[in-house]
N, C-alpha and C positions, 0 to 999 in steps of 0.2 A: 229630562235627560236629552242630551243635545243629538241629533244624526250629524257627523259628521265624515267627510272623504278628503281623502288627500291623494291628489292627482301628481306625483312626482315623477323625479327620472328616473332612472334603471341602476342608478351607483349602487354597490352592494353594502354600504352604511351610509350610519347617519353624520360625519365626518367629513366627508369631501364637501358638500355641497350643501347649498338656501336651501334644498327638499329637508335634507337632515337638519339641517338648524327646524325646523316646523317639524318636523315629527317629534325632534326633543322636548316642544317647549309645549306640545301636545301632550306626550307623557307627563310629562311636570308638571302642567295643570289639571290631570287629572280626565283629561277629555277623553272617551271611545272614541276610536272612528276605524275608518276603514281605509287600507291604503291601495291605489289604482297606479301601477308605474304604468309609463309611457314610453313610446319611443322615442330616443335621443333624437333623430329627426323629427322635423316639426312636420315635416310633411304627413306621418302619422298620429296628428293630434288631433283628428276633426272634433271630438268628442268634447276638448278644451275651450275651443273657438266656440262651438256653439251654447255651453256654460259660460263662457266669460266675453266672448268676444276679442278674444287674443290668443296664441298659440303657445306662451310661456307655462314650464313651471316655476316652483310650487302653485298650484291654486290650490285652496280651499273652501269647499263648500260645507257651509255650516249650519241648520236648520233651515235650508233652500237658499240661502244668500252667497254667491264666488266671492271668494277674496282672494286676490293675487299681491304677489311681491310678498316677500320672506318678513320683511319689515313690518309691513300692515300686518301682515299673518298674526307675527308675534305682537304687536302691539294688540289689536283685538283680540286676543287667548288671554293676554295682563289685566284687560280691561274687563272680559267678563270674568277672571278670577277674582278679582278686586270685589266686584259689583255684586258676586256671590257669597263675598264674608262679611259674618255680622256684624254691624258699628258697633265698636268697641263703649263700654258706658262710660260714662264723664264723672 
């Protein structure tokens, strides 16, 4: 079972915003996690920077590893659903 957090904005859905595209595509796949908003100013991110080394969200931290940018997010959530389903027999 995977830990994982998702460090988003403060929008009150998953619809406005790259936070909500990754929490959808979290539920979809199936993934727990936890979710941490932030403040809309970056000036209250310190907890981000020093996970990631940048003051953006979405990040995601998954089994101890950040991943930033909505894009990557969801590309590694596709990758390890894939990587979790049986190959199909021949």
């Amino acid at each position: 079972m995977s830990a994982a957090t998702l460090y988003r904005c403060p929008a009150p859905t998953d619809r406005l915003c790259a936070c909500g595209r990754v929490a959808r595509e979290l539920r979809r796949t199936g993934v727990a996690f936890d979710e941490v908003r932030v403040p809309m100013r970056r000036a209250g991110r310190d907890e981000i920077e020093r996970l990631s080394g940048q003051r953006v969200v979405p990040l995601l931290v998954i089994d101890g590893e950040p991943i930033c940018d909505s894009r990557r997010i969801v590309e590694h959530l596709r990758g390890r659903a894939s990587a979790a389903q049986p190959a199909s027999p021949r």
